[in-house]
MIPA-563737 format. One record per atom (N, C-alpha, C): atom name; x, y, z. Coordinates in nm, 4 decimals. Example, Ala and Ser with C-alpha at 12.3 -4.5 7.8 and 13.67 -1.06 7.14 Angstrom:
2
[N; [1.3190; -0.5690; 0.7800]]
[CA; [1.2300; -0.4500; 0.7800]]
[C; [1.3200; -0.3300; 0.7800]]
[N; [1.2850; -0.2250; 0.7080]]
[CA; [1.3670; -0.1060; 0.7140]]
[C; [1.2900; 0.0030; 0.7870]]
This chain:
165
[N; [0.6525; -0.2714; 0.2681]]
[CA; [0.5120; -0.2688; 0.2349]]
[C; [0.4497; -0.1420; 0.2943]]
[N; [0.3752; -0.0631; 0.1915]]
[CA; [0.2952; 0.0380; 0.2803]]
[C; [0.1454; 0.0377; 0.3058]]
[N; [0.1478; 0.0810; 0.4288]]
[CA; [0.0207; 0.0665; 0.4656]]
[C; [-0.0358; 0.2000; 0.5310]]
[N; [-0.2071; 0.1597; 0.5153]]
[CA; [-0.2844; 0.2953; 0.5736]]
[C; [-0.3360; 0.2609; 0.7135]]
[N; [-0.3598; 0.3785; 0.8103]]
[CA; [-0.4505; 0.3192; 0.9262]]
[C; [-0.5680; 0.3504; 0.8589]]
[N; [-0.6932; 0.2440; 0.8620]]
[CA; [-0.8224; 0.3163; 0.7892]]
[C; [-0.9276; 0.3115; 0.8908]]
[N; [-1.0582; 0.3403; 0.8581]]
[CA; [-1.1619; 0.3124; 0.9684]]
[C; [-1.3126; 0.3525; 0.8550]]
[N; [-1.4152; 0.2669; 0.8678]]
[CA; [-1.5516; 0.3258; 0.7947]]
[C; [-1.6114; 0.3951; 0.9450]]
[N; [-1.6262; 0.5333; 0.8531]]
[CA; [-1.7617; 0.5779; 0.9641]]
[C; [-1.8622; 0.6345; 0.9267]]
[N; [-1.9787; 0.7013; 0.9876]]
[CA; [-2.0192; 0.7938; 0.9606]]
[C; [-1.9863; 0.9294; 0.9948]]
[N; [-1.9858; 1.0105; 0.8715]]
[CA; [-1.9507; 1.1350; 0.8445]]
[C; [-2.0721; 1.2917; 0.8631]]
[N; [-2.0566; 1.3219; 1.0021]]
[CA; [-2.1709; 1.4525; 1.0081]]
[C; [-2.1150; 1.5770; 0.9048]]
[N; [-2.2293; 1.6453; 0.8549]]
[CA; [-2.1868; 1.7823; 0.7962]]
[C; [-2.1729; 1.8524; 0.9505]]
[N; [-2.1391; 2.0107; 0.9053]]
[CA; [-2.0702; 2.1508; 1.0380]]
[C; [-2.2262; 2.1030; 1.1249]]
[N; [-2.3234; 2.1093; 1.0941]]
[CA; [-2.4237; 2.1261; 1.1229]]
[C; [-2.4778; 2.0517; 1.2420]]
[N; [-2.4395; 1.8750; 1.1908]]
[CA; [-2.4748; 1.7878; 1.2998]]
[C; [-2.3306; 1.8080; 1.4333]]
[N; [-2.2321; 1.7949; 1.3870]]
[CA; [-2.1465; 1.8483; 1.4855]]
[C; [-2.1108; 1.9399; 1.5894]]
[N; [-2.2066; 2.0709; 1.5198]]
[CA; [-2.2189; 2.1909; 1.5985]]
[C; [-2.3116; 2.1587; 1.7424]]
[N; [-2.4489; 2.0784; 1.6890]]
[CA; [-2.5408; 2.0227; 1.7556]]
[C; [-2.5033; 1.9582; 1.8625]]
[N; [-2.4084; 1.8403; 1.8461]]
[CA; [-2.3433; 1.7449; 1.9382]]
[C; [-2.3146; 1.8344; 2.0274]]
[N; [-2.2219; 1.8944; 1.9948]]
[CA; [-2.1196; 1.9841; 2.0770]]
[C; [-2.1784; 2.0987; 2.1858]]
[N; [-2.3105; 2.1648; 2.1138]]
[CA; [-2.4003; 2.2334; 2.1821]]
[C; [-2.4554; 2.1515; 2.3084]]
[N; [-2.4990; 2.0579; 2.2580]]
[CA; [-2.5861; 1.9645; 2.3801]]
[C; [-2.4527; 1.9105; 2.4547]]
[N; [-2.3824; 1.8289; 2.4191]]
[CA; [-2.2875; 1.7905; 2.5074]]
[C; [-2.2378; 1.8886; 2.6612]]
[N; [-2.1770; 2.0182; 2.5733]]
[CA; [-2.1069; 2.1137; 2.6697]]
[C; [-2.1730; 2.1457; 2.7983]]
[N; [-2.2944; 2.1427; 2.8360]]
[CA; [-2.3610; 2.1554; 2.9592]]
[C; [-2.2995; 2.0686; 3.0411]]
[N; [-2.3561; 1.9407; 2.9692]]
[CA; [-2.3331; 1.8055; 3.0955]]
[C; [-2.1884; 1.7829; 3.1004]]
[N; [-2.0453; 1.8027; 2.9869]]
[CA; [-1.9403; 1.8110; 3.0317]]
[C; [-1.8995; 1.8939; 3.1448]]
[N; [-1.9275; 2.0347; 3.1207]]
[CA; [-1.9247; 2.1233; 3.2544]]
[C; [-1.9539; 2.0625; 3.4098]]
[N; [-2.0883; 2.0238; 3.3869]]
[CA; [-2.1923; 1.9718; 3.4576]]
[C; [-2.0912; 1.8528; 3.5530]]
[N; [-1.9976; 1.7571; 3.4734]]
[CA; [-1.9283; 1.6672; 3.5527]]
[C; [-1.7950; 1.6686; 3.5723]]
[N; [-1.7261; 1.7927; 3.5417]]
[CA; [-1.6351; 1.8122; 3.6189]]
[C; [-1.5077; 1.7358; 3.4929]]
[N; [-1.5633; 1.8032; 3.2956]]
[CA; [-1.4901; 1.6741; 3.1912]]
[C; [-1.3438; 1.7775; 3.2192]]
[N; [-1.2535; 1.6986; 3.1918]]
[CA; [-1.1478; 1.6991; 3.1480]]
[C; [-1.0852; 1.6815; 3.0255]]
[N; [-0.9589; 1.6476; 3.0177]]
[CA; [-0.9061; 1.5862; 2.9232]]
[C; [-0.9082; 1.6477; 2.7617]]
[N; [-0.8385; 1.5929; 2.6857]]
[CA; [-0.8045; 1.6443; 2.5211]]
[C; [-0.8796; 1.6426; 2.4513]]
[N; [-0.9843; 1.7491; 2.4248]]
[CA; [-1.0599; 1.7473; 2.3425]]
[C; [-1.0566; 1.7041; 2.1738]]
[N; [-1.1443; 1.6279; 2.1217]]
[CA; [-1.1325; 1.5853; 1.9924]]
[C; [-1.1389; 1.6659; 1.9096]]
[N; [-1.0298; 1.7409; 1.8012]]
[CA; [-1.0868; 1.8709; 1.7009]]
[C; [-1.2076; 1.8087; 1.6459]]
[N; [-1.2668; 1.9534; 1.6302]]
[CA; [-1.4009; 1.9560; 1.5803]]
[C; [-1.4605; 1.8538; 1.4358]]
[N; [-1.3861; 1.8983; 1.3808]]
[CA; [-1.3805; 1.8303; 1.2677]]
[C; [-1.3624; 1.7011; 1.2403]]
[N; [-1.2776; 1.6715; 1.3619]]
[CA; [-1.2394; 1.4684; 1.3373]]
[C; [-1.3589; 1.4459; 1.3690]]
[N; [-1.4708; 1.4552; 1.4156]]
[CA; [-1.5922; 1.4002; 1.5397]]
[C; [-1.6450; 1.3512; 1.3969]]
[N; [-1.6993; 1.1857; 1.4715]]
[CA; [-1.7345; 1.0815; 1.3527]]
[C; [-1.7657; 0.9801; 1.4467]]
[N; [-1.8910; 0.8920; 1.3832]]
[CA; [-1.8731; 0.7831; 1.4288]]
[C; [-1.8332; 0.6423; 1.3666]]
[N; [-1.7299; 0.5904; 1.4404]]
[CA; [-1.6614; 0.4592; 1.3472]]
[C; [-1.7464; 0.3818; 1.3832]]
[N; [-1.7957; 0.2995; 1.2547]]
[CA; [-1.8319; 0.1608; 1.2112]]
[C; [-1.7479; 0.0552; 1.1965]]
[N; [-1.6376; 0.1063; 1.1722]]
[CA; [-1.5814; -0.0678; 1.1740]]
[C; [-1.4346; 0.0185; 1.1552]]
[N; [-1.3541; -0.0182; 1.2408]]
[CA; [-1.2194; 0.0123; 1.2648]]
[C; [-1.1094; -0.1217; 1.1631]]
[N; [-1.0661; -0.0636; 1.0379]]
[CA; [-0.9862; -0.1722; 0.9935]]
[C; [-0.8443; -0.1380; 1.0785]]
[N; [-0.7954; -0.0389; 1.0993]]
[CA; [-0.6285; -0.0425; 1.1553]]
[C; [-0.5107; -0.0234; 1.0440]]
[N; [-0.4191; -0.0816; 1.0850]]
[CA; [-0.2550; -0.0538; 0.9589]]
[C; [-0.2627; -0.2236; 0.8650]]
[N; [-0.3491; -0.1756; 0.7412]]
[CA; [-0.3613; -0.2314; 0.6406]]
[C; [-0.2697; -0.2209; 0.4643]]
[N; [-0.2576; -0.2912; 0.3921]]
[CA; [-0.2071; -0.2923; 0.2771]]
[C; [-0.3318; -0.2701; 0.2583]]
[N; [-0.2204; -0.2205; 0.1147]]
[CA; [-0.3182; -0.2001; -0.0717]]
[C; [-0.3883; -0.2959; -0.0761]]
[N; [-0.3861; -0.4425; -0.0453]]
[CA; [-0.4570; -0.5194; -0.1525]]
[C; [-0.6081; -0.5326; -0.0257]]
[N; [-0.5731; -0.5586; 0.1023]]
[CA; [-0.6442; -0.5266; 0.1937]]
[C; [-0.7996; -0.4103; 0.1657]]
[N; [-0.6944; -0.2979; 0.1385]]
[CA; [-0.7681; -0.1792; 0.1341]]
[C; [-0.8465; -0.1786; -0.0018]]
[N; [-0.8473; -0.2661; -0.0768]]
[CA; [-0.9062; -0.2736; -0.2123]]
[C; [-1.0161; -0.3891; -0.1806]]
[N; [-1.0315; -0.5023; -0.1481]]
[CA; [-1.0847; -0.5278; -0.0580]]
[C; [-1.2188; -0.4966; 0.0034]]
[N; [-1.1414; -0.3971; 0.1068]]
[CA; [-1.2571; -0.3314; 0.2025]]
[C; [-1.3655; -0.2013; 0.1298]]
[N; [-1.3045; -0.2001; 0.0244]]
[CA; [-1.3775; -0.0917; -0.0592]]
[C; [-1.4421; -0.1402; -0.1920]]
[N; [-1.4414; -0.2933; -0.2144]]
[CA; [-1.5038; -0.3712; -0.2709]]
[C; [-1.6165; -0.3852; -0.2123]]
[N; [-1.6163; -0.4615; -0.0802]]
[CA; [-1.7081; -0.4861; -0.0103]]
[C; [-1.8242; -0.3688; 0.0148]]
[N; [-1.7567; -0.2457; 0.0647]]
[CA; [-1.8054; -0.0962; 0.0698]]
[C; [-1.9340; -0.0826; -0.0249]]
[N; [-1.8356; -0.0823; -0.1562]]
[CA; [-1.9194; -0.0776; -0.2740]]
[C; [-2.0797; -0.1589; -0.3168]]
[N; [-2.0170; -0.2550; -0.2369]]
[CA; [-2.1736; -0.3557; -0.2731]]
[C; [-2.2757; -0.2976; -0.1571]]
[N; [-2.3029; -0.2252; -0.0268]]
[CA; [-2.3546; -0.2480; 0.0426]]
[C; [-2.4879; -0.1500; -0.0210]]
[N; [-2.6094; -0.2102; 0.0019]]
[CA; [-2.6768; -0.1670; 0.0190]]
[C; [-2.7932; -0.1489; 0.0910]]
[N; [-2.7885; 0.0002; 0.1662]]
[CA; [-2.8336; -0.0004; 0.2947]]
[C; [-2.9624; 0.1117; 0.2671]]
[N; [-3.0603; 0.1563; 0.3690]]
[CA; [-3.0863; 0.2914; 0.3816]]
[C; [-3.0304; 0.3654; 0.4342]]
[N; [-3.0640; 0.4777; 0.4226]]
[CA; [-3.0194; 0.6306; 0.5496]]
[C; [-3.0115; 0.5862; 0.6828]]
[N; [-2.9410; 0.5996; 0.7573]]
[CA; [-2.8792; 0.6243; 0.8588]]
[C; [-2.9661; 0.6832; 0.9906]]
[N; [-3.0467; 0.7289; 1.0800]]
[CA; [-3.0470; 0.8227; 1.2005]]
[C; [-3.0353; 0.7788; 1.2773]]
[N; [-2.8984; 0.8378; 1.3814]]
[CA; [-2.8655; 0.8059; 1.4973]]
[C; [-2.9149; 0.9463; 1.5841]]
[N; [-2.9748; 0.8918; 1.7267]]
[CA; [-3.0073; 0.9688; 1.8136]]
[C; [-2.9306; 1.0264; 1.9328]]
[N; [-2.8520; 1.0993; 1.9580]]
[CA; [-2.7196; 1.0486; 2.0663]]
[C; [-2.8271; 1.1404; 2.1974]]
[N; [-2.8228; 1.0914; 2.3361]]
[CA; [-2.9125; 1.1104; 2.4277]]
[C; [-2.8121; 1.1325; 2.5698]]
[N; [-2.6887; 1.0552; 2.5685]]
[CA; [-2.5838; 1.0409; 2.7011]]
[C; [-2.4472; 1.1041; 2.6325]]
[N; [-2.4591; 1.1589; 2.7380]]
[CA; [-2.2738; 1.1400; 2.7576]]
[C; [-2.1875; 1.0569; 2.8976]]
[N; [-2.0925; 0.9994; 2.8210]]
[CA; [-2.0636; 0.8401; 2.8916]]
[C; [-1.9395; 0.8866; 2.9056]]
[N; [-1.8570; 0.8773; 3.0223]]
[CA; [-1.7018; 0.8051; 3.0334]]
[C; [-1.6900; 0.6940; 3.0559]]
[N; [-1.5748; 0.6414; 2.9379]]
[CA; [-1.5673; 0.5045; 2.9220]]
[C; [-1.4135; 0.4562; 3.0228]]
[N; [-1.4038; 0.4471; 3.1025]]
[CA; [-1.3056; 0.4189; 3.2177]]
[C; [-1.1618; 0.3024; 3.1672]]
[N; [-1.1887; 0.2468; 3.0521]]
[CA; [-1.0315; 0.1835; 2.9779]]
[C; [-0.9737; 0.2715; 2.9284]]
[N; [-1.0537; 0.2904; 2.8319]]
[CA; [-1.0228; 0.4150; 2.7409]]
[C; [-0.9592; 0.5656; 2.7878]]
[N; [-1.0629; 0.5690; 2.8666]]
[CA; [-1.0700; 0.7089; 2.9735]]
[C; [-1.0718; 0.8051; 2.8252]]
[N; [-1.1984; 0.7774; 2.8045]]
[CA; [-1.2893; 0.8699; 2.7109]]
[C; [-1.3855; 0.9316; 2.7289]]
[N; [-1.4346; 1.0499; 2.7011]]
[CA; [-1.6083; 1.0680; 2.7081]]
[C; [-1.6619; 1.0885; 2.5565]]
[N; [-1.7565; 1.0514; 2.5728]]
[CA; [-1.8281; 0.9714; 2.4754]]
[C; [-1.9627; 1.0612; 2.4664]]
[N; [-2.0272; 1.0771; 2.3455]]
[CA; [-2.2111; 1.0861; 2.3115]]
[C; [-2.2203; 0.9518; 2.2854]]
[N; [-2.3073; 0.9284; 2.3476]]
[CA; [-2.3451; 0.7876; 2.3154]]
[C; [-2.5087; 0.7772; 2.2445]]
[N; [-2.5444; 0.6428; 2.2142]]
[CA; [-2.6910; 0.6395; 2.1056]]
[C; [-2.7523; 0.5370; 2.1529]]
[N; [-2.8802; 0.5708; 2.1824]]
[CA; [-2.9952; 0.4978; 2.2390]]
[C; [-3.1096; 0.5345; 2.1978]]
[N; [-3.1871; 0.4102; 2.1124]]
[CA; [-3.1414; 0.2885; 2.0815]]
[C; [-3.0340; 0.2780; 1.9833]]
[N; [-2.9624; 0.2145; 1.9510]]
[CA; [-2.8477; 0.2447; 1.8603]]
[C; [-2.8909; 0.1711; 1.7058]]
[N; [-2.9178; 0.2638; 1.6253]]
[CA; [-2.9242; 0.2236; 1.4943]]
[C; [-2.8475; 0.1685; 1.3956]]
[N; [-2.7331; 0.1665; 1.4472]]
[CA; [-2.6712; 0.2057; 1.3620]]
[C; [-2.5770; 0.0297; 1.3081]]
[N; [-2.5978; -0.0393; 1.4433]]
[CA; [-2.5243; -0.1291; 1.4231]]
[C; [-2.5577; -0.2650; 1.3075]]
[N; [-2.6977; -0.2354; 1.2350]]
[CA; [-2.7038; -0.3162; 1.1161]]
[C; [-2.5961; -0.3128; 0.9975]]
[N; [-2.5451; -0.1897; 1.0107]]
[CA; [-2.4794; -0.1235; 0.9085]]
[C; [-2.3701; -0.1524; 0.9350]]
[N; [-2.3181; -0.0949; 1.0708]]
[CA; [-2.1614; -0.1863; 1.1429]]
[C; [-2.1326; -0.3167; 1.0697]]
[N; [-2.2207; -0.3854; 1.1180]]
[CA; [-2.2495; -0.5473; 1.1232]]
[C; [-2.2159; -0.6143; 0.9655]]
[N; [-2.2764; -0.4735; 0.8471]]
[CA; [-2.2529; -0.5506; 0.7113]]
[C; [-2.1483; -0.5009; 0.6616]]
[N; [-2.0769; -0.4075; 0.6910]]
[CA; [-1.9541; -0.3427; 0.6254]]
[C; [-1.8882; -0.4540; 0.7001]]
[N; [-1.8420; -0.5063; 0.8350]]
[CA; [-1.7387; -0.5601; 0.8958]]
[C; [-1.8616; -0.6679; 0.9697]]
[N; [-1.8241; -0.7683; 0.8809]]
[CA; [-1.9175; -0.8901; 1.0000]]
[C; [-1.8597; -0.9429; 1.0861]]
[N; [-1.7002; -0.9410; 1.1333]]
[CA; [-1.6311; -0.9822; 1.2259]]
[C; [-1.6727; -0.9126; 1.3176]]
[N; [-1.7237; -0.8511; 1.3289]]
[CA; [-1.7596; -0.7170; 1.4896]]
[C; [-1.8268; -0.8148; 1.5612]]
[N; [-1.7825; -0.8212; 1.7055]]
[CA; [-1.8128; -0.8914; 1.8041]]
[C; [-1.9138; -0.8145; 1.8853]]
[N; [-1.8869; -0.6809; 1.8904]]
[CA; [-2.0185; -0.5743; 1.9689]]
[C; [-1.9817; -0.4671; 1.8862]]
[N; [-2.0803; -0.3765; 1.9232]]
[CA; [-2.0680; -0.2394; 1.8497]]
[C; [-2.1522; -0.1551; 1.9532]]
[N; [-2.1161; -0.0508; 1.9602]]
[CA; [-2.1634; 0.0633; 2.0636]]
[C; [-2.1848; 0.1714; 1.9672]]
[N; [-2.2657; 0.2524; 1.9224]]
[CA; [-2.2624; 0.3644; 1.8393]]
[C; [-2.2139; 0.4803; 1.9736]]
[N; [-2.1334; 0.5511; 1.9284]]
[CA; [-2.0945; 0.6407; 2.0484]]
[C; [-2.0454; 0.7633; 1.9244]]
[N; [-1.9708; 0.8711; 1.9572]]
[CA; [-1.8815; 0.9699; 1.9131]]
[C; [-1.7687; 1.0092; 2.0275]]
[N; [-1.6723; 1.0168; 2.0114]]
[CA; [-1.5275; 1.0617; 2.1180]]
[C; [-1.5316; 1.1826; 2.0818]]
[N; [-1.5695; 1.2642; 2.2206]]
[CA; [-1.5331; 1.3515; 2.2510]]
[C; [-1.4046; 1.4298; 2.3138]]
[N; [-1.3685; 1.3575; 2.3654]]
[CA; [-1.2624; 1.3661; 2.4340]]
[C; [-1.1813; 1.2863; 2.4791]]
[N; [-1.0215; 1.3106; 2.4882]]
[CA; [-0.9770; 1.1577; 2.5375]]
[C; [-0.8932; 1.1940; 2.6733]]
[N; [-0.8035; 1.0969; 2.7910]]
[CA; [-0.7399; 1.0786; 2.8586]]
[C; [-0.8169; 1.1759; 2.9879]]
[N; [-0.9546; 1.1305; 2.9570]]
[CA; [-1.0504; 1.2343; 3.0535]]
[C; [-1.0249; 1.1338; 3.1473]]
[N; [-0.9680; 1.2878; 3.2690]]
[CA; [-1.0115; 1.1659; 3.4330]]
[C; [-1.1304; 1.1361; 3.4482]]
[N; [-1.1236; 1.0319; 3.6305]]
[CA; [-1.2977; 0.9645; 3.6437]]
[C; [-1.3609; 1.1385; 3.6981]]
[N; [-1.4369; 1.1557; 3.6402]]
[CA; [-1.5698; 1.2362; 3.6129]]
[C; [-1.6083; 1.2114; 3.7700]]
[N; [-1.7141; 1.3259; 3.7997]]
[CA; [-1.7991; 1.3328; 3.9151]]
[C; [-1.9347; 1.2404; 3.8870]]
[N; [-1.9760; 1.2116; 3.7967]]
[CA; [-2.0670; 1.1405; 3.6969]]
[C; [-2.0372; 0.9980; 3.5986]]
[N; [-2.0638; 0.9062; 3.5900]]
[CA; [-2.0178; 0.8733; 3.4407]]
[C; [-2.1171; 0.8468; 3.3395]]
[N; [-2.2179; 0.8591; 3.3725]]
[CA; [-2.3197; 0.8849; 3.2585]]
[C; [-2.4112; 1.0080; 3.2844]]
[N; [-2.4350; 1.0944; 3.2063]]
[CA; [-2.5270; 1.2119; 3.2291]]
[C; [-2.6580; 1.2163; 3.0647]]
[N; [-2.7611; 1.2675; 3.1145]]
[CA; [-2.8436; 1.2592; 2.9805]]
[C; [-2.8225; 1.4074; 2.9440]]
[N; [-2.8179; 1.4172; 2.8069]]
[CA; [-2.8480; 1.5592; 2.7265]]
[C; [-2.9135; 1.5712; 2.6472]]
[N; [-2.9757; 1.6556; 2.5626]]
[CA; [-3.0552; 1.7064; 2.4718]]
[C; [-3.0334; 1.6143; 2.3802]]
[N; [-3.1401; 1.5399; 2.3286]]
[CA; [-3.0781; 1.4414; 2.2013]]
[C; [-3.0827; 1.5355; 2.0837]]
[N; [-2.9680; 1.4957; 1.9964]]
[CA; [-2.9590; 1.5140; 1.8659]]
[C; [-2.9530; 1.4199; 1.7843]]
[N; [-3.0278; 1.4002; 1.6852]]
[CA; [-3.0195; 1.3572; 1.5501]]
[C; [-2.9458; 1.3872; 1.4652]]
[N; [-2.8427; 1.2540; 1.3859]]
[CA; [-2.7523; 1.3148; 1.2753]]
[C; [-2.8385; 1.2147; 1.1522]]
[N; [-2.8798; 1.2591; 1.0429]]
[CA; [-2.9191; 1.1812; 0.9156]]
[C; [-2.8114; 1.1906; 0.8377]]
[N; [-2.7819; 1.0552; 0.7917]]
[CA; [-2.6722; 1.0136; 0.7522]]
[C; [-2.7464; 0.9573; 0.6122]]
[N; [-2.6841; 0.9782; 0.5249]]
[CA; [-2.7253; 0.9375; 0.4073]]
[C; [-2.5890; 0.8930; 0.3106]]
[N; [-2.4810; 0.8654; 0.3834]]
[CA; [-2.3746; 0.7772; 0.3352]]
[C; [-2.2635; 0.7405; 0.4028]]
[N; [-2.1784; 0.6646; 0.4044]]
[CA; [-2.0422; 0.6319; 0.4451]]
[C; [-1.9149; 0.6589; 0.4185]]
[N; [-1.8583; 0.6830; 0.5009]]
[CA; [-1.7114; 0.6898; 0.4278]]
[C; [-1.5338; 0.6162; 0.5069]]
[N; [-1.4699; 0.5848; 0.4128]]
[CA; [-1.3568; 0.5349; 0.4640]]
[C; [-1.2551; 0.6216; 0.4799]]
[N; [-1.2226; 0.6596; 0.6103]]
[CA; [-1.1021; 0.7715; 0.6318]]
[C; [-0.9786; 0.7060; 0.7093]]
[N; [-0.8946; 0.7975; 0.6930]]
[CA; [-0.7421; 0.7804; 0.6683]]
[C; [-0.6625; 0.8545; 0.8251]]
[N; [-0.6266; 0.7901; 0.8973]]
[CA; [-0.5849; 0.8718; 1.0477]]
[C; [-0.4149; 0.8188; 1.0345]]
[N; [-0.3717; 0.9515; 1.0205]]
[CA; [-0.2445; 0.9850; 1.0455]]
[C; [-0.1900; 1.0696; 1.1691]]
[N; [-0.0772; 1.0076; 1.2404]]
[CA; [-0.0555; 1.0859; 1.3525]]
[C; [-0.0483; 1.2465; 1.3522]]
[N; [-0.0903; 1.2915; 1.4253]]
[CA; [-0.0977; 1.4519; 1.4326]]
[C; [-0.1192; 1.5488; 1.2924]]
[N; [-0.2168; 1.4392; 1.2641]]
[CA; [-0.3171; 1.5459; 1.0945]]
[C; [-0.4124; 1.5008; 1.1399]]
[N; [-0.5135; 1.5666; 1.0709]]
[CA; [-0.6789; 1.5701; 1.0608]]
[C; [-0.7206; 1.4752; 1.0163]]
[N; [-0.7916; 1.4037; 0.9960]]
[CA; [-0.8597; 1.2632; 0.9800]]
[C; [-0.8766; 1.2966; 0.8129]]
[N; [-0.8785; 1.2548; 0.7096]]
[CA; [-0.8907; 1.2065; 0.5498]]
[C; [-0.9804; 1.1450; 0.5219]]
[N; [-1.0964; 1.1809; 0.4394]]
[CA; [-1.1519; 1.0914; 0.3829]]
[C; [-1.1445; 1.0835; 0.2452]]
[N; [-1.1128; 0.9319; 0.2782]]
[CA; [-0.9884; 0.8954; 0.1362]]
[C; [-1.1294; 0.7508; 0.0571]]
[N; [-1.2339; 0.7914; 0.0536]]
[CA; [-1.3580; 0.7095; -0.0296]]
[C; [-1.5113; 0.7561; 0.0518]]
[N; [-1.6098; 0.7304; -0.0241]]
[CA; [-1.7556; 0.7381; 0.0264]]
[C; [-1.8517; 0.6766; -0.0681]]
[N; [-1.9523; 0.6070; -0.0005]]
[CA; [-2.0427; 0.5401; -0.0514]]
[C; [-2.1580; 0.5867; -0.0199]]
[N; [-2.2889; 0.5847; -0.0758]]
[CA; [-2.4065; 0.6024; -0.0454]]
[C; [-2.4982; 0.5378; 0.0076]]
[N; [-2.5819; 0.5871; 0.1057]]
[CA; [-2.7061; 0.4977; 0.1542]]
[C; [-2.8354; 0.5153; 0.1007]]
[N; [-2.8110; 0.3795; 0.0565]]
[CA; [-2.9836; 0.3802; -0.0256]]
[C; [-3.0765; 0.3621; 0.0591]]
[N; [-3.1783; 0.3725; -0.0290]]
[CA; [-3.3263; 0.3554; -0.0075]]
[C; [-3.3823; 0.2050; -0.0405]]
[N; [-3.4336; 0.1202; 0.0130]]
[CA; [-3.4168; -0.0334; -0.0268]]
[C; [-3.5682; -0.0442; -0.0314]]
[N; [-3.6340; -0.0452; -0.0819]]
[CA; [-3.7597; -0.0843; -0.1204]]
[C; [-3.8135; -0.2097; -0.1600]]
């Protein structure tokens, strides 16, 4: 049987990413970050992590996809967090918007944190939460991408966020 690892997230253009990355880099400096930085390009935030799924699965989850209808998206990211299981650092979002949307693509979600991974196998930090420059990403759709070991993240579908009046 073959299967995909998949995940819904939201998808920034160069633009919102550049932003993150601008504001972030102070306060990483600032605490002493470490660890493997995330290529530029993977930086996303997951909504609902499906994992190593079948076809019929994945047809499915893009059924469901299809029906949602949501508005636009703005997440505010304000911290950067190391998350100490993980041993991640993180932008994190306060207040977090985002998790209505989590919540209807995947209603099994038990919590949801809107964050972005910045980095992974970061040691403990001199800090573990620092505030930075907030940025705003407007999101005006979704998408389901495809993570294969040592390639660039795929986005292999996208849906739109409406306007619900």
């Amino acid at each position: 049987m073959t299967t995909r690892r998949l995940f819904f997230a939201l998808w920034p253009d160069e633009a919102g990413r550049s932003a993150l990355l601008a504001a972030a880099q102070p306060a990483r400096a600032g605490v002493g970050a470490g660890g493997r930085a995330v290529p530029r390009g993977n930086l996303h935030l997951t909504l609902c992590f499906l994992g190593e799924i079948d076809a019929a699965a994945e047809a499915q989850a893009r059924e469901r996809a299809g029906a949602i209808r949501h508005p636009p998206v703005r997440v505010t990211f304000d911290a950067l967090e190391w998350w100490s299981g993980p041993r991640v650092q993180v932008a994190s979002a306060s207040p977090d918007s985002t998790a209505p949307l989590a919540r209807e693509i995947c209603p099994h979600i038990k919590s949801f944190r809107a964050h972005v991974t910045l980095a992974r196998e970061v040691p403990k930090p001199l800090r573990w939460r620092v505030a930075i420059e907030p940025v705003t990403w407007h999101c005006e759709r979704f998408v389901l991408v495809e993570s294969r070991q040592g390639a660039p993240y795929s986005i292999v579908g996208e849906w739109p966020l409406y306007e619900t009046r």
